[in-house]
C-alpha positions as a Markdown table, in Angstrom:
| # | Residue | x | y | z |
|---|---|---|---|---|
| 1 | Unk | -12.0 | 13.2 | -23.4 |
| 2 | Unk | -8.9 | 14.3 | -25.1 |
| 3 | Unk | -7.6 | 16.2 | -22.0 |
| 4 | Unk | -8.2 | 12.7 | -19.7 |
| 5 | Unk | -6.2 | 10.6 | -22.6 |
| 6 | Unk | -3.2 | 13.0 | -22.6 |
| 7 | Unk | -3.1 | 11.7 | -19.0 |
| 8 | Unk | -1.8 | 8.1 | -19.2 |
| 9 | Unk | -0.5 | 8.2 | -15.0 |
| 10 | Unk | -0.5 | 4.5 | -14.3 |
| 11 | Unk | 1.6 | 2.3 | -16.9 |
| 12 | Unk | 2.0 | -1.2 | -14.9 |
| 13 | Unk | 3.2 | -3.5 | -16.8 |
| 14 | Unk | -0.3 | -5.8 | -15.9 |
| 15 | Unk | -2.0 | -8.4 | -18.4 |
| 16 | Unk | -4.5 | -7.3 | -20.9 |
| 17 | Unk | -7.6 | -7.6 | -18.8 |
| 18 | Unk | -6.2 | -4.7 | -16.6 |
| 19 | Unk | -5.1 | -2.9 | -18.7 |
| 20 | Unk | -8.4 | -2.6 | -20.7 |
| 21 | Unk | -10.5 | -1.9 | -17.6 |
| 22 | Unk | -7.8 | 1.1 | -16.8 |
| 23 | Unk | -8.5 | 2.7 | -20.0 |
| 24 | Unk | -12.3 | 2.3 | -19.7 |
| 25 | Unk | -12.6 | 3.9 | -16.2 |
| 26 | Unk | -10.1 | 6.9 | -16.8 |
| 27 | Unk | -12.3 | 7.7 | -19.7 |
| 28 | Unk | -16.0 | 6.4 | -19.1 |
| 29 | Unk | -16.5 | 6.3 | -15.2 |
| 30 | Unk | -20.2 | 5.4 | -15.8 |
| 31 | Unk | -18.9 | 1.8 | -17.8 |
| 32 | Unk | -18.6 | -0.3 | -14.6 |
| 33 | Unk | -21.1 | -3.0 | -15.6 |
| 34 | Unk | -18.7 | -2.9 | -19.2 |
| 35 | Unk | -15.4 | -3.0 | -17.3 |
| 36 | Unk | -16.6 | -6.4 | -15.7 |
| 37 | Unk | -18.1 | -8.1 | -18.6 |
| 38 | Unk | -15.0 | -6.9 | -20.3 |
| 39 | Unk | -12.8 | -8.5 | -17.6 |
| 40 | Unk | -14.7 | -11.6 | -18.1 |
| 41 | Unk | -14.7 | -12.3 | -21.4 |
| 42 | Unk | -10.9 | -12.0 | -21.3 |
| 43 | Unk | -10.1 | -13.7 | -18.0 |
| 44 | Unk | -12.3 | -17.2 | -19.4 |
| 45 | Unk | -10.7 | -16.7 | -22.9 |
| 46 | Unk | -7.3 | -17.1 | -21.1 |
| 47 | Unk | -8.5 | -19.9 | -18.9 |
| 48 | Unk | -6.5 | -18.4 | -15.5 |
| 49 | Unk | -7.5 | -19.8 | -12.2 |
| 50 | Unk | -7.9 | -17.3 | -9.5 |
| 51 | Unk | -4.9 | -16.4 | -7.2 |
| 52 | Unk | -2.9 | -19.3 | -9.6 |
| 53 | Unk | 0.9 | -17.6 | -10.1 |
| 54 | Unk | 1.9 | -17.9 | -13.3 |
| 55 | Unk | 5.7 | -18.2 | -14.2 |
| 56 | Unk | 7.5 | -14.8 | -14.7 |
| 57 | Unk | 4.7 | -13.2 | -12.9 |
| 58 | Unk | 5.9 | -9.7 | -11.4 |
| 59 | Unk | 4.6 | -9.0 | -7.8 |
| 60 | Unk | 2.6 | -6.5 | -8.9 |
| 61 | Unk | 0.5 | -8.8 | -11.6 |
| 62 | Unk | 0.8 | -11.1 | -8.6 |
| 63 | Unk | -0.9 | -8.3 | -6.7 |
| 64 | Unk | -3.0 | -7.3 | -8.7 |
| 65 | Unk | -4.9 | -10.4 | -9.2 |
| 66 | Unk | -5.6 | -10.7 | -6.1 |
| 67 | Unk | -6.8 | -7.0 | -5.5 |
| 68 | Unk | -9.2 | -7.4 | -8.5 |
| 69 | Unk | -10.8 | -10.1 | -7.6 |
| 70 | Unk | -10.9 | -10.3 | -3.6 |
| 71 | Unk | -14.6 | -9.4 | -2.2 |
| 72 | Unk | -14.9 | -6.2 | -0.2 |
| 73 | Unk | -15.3 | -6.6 | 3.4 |
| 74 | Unk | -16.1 | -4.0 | 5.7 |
| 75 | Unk | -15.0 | -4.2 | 9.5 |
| 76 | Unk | -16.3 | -1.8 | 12.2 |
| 77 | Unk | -13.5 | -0.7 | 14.8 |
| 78 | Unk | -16.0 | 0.9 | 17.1 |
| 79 | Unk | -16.2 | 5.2 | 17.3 |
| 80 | Unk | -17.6 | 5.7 | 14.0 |
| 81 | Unk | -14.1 | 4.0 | 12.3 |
| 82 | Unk | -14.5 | 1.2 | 10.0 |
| 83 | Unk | -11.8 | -0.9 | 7.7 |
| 84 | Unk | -12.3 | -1.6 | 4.3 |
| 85 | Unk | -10.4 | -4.4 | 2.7 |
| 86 | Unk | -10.1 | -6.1 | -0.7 |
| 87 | Unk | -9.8 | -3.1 | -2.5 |
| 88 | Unk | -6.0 | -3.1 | -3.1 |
| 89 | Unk | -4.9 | -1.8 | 0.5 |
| 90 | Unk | -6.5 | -1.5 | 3.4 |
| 91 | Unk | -8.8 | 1.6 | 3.5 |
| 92 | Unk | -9.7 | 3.3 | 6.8 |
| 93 | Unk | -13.1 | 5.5 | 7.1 |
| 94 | Unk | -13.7 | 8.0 | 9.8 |
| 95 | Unk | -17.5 | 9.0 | 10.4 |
| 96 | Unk | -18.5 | 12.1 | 12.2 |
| 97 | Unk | -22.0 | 13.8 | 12.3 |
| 98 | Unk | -21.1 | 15.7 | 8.4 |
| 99 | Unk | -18.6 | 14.2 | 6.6 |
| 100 | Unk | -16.0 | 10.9 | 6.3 |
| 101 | Unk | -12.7 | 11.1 | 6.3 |
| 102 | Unk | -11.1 | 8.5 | 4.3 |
| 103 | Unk | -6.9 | 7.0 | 4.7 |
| 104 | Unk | -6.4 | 5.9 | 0.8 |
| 105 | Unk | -8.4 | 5.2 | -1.9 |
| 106 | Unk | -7.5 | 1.8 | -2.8 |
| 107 | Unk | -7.5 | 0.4 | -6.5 |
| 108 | Unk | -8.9 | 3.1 | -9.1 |
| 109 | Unk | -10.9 | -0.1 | -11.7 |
| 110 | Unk | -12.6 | -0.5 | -8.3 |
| 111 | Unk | -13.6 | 2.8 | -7.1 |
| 112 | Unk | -17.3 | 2.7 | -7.8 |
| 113 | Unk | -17.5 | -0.7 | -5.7 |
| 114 | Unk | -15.7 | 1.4 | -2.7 |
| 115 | Unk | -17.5 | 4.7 | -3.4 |
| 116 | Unk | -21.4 | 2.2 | -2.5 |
| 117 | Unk | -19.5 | 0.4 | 0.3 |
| 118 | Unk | -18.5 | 3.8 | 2.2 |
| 119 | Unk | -22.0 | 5.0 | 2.2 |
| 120 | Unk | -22.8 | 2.3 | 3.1 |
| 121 | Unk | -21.1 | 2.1 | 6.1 |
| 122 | Unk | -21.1 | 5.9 | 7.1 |
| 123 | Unk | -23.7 | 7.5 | 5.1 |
| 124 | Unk | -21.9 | 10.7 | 5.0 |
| 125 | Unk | -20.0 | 12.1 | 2.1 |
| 126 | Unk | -16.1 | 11.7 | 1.9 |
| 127 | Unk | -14.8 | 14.9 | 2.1 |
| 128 | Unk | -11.0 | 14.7 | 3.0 |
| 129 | Unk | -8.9 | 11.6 | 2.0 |
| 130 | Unk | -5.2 | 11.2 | 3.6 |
| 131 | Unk | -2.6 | 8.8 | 1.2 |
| 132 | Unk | -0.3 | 7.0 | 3.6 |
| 133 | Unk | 2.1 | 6.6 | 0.6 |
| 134 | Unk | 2.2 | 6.8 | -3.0 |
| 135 | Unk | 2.0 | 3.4 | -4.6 |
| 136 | Unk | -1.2 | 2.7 | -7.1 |
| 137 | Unk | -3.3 | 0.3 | -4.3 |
| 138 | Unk | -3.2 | 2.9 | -2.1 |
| 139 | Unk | -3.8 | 5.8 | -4.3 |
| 140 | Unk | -5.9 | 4.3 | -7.7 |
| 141 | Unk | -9.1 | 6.0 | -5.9 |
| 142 | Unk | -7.5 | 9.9 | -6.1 |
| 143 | Unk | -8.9 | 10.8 | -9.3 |
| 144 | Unk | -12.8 | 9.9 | -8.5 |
| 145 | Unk | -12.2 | 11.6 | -5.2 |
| 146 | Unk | -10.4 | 14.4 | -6.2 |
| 147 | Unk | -12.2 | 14.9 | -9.2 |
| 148 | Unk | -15.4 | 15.2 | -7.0 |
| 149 | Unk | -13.5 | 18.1 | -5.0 |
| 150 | Unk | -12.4 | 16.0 | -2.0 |
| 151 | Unk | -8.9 | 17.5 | -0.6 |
| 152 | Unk | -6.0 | 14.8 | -0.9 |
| 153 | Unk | -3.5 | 14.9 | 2.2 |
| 154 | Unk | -0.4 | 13.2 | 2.5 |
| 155 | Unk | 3.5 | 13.2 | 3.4 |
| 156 | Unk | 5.2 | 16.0 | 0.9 |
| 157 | Unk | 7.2 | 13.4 | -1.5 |
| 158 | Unk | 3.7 | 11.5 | -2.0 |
| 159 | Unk | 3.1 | 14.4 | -4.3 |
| 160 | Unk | 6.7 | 14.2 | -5.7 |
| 161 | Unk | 6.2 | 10.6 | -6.4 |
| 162 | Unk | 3.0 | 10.7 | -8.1 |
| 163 | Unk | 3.7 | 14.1 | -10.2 |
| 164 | Unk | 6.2 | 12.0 | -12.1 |
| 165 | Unk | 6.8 | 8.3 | -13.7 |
| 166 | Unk | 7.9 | 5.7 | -10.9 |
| 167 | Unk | 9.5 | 2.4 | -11.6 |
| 168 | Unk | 10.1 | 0.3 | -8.4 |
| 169 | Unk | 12.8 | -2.0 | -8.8 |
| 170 | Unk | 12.0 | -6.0 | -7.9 |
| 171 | Unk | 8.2 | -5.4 | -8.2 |
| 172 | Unk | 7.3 | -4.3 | -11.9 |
| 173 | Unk | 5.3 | -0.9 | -10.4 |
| 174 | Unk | 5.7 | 1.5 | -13.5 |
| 175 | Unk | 3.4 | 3.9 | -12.6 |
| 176 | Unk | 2.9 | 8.1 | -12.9 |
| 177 | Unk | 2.5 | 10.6 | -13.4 |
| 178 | Unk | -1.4 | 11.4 | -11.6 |
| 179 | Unk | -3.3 | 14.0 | -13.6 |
| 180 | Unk | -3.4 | 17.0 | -10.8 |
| 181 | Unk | -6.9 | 16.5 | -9.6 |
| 182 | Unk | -5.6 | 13.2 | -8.1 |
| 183 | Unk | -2.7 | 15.2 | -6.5 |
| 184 | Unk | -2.4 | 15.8 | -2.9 |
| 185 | Unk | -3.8 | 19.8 | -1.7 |
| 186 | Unk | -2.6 | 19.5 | 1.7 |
| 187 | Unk | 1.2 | 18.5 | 2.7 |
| 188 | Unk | 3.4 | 17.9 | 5.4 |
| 189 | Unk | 6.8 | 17.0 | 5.9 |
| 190 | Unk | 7.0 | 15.5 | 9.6 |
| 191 | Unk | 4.1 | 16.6 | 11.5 |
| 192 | Unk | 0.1 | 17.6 | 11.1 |
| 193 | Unk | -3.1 | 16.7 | 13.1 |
| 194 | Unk | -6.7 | 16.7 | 12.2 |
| 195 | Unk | -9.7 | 16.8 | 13.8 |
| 196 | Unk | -13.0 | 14.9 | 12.5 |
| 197 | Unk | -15.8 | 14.8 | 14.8 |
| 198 | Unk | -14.6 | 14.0 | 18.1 |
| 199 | Unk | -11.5 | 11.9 | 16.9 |
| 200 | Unk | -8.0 | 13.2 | 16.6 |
| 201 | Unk | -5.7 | 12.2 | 13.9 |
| 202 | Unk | -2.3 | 12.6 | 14.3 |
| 203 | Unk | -0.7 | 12.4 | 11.1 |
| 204 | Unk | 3.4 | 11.3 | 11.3 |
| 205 | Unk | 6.5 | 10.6 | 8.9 |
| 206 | Unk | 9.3 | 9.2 | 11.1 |
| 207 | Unk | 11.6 | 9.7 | 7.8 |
| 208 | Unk | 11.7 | 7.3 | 4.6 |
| 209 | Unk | 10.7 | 3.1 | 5.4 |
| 210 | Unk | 8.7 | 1.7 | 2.8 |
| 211 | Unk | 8.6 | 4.7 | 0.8 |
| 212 | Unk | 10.0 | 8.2 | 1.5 |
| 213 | Unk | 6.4 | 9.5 | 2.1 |
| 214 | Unk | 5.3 | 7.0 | 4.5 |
| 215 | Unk | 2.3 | 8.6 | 6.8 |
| 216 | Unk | 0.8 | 7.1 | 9.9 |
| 217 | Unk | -2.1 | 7.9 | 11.4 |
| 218 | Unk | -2.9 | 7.8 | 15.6 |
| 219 | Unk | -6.9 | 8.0 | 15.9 |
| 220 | Unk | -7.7 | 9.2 | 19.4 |
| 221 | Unk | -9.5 | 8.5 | 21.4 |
| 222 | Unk | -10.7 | 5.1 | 19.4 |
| 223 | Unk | -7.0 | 3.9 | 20.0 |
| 224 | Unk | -6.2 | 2.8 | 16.5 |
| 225 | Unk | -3.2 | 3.1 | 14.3 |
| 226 | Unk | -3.0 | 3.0 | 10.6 |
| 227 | Unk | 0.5 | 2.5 | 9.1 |
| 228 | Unk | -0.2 | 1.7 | 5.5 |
| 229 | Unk | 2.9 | -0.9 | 4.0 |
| 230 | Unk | 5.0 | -0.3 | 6.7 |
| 231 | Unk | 3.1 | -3.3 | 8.0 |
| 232 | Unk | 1.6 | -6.3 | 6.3 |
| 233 | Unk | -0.3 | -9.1 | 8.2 |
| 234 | Unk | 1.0 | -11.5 | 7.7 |
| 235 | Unk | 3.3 | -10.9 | 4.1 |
| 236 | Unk | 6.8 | -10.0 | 3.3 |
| 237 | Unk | 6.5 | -6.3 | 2.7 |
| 238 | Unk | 7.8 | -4.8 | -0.6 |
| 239 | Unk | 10.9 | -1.9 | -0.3 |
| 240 | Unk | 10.9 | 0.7 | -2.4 |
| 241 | Unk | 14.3 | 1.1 | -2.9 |
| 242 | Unk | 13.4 | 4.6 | -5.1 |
| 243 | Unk | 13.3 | 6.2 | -1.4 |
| 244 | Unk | 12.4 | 3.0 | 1.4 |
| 245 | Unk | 14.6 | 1.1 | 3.1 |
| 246 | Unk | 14.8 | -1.6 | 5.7 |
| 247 | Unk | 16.7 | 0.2 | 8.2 |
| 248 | Unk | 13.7 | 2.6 | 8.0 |
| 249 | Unk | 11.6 | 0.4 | 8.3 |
| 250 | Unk | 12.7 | -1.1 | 11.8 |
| 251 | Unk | 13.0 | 2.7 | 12.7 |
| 252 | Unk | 9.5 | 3.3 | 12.3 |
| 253 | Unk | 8.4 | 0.5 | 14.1 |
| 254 | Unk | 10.1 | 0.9 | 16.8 |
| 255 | Unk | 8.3 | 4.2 | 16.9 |
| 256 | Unk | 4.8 | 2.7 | 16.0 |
| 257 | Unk | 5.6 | 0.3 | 19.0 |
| 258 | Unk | 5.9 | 3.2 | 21.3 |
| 259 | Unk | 3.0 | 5.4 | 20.8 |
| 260 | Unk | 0.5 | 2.2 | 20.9 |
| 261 | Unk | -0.7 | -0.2 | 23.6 |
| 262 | Unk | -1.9 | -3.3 | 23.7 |
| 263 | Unk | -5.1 | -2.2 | 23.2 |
| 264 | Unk | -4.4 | -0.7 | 20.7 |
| 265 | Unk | -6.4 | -1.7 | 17.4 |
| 266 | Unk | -3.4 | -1.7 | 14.5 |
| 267 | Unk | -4.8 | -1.5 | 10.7 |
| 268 | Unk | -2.1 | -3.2 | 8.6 |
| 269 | Unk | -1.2 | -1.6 | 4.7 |
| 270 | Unk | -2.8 | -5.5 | 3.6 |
| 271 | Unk | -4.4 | -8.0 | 5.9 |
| 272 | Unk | -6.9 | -8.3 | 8.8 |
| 273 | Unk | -6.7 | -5.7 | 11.4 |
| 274 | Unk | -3.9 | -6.8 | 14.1 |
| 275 | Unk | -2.4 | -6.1 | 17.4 |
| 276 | Unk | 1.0 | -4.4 | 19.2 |
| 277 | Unk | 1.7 | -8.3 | 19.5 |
| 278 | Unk | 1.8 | -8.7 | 15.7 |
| 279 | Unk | 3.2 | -5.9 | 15.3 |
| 280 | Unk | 6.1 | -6.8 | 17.3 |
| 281 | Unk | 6.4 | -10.1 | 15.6 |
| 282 | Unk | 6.6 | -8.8 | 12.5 |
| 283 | Unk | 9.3 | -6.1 | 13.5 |
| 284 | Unk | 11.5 | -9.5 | 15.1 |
| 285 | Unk | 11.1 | -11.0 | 12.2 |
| 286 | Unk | 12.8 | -8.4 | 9.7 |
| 287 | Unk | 15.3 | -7.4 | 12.3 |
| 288 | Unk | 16.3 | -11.6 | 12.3 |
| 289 | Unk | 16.1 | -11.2 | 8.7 |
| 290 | Unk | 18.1 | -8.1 | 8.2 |
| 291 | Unk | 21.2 | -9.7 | 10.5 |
| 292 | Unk | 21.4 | -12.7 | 8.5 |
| 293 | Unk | 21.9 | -11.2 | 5.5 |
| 294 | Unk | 24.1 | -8.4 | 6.9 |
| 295 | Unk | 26.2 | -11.6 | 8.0 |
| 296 | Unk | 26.2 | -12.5 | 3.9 |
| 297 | Unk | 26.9 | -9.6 | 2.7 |
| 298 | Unk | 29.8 | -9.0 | 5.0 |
| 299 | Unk | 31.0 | -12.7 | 3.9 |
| 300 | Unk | 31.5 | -11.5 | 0.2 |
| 301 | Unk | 28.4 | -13.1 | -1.2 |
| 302 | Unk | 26.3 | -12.0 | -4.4 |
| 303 | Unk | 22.4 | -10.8 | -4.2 |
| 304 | Unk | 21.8 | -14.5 | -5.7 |
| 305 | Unk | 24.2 | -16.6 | -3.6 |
| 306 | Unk | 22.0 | -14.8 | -0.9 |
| 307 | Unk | 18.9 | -16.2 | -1.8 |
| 308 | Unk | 20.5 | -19.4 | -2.2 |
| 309 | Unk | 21.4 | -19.2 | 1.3 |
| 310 | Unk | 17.9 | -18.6 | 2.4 |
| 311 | Unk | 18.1 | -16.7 | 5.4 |
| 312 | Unk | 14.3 | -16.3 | 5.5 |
| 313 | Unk | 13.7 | -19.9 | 5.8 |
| 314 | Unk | 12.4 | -20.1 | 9.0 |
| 315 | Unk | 9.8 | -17.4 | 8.6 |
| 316 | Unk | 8.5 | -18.7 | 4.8 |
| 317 | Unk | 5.8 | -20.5 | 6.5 |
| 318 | Unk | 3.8 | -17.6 | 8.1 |
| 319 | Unk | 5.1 | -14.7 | 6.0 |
| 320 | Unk | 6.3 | -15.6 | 2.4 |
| 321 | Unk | 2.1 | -17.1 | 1.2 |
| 322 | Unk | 1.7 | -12.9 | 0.6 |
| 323 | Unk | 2.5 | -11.4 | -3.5 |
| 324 | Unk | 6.5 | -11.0 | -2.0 |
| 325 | Unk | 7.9 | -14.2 | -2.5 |
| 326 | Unk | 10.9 | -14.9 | -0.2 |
| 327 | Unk | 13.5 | -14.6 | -3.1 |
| 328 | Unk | 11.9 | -11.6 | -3.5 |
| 329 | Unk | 12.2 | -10.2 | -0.3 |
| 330 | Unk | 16.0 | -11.1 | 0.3 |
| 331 | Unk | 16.7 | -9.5 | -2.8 |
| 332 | Unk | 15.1 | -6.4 | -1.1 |
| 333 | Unk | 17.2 | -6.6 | 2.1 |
| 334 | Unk | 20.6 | -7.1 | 0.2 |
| 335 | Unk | 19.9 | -4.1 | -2.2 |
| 336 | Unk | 18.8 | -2.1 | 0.8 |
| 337 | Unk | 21.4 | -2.6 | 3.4 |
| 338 | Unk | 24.5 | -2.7 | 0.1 |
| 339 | Unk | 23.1 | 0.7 | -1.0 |
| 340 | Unk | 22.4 | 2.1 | 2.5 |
| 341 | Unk | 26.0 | 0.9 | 3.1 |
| 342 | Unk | 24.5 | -0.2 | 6.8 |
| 343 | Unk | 26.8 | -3.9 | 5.0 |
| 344 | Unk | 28.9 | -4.0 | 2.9 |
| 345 | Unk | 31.4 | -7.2 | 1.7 |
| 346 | Unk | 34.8 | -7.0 | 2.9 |
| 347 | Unk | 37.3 | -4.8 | 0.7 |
């Protein structure tokens, strides 16, 4: 108990109600039925209306909210792969005649829930589980599965980021460091494949986008890609400007856009599984959205007379309904391109 305590890895700044069923689950797994009476009580005591945005709101209590409370779907792609969604991000579960495979582990005060829906689905024991980046949605599941000795694989600065304490700026992500059994075993830097069953995985970094340990994943021959945060269906993404940017983001997609087809089955970081279509959309869209605030930068004007400006506008409709709000977002773009110096105001 004492040793699990010392190890305080995820300090979001989230409202009480987290908070409470964080410290329960790191240190009484068994107390799920608690953790949701707990969340109860406090949730009616403060009267908050599901998915309601309260003012001040971070986009991580944004996100959160919605991750705690959204039911768990599961989604078969066909070829023994199957999506899970609800629990934080997007989870992607490879069956073969022994074992699953698992691509993140989603929110950790939901583990349990995930843990009965992959049986589930597979009936097979998870045995290997691949991080396609460090931040806590993706992750929160790494100490259940690596405490129950499944190896942890990701990009090498995954383990970097989640060996020490994180702070994302424009989100409110405080989180870190993992205790080690939630640390990646296996790491690459550009490159690895894997074999479960008779699916490949072909596991590639094509340098830092959302994070700086961004993984995606080719499944052959079921012709699906996972690409974690690099894509969100249909949301503003979040930047991490600790090590992402959106010049690496494009990058990437340009590179998604040429190993897939249109057949190709694309599993988004958040929302339902899309197509090269979307995926094309959404790349148009930030590369419209990247020029007009290069165009603002160049002009001389501040990160706030940039969102004044609105240069998403046009896009709020279908993109901005997601926990990045389109102030958000611009706010993003300018700090990336100022510090990537990709635009900069005249001298």
């Amino acid at each position: 108990m004492r040793n699990i305590m010392s190890h305080r890895w995820v300090h979001l700044h989230l409202d009480g109600a987290t908070k409470w069923r964080r410290i329960l689950q790191q240190t009484r797994p068994a107390l799920a039925s608690i953790q949701a009476l707990v969340l109860a009580l406090v949730v009616t005591a403060a009267s908050r209306v599901v998915g309601q945005k309260a003012a001040g709101e971070t986009v991580i209590q944004k996100a959160t909210e919605q991750f705690e409370s959204s039911p768990m779907k599961t989604n078969s792609l066909g070829s023994g792969v199957f999506m899970l969604s609800g629990d934080g991000g997007n989870i992607t579960a490879i069956a073969d005649p022994g074992s699953t495979l698992l691509i993140d582990s989603g929110m950790d005060s939901r583990v349990t829930e995930l843990s009965g829906a992959l049986f589930k689905a597979t009936m097979r024991p998870v045995t290997r589980l691949v991080n396609t980046h460090w931040h806590f949605d993706h992750t929160g599941g790494n100490v259940y599965f690596g405490g129950e000795g499944v190896a942890i694989i990701a990009q090498e600065n995954v383990k970097k980021r989640l060996s020490t304490v994180q702070d994302v700026p424009f989100t409110g992500i405080k989180d870190g460091h993992y205790p080690p059994q939630a640390l990646p075993t296996l790491t690459y830097s550009s490159s690895m494949t894997l074999r479960q069953g008779s699916q490949q995985l072909t596991l590639v970094n094509y340098g830092p986008a959302h994070t700086d340990g961004d993984t995606i994943i080719y499944i052959a021959p079921a012709n699906v890609a996972v690409v974690g945060d690099i894509f969100s269906n249909h949301f503003y993404p979040i930047i991490d400007l600790a090590g992402g940017s959106i010049d690496g983001m494009i990058h990437s997609l340009d590179q998604i856009l040429a190993q897939t087809d249109e057949q190709t089955k694309v599993v988004p970081g958040h929302g339902s599984v899309a197509t090269r279509a979307d995926l094309r959309d959404y790349r148009d869209m930030l590369v419209q959205v990247r020029q007009r605030i290069k165009v603002l930068i160049t002009a001389g004007k501040t990160i706030d007379e940039a969102v004044a400006a609105a240069p998403t506008k046009e896009f709020d409709a279908k993109w901005g309904s997601g926990y990045v709000a389109p102030d958000v977002f611009t706010k993003m773009v300018f700090s990336s391109l100022v510090n990537s110096g990709s635009a900069s105001p005249p001298s």
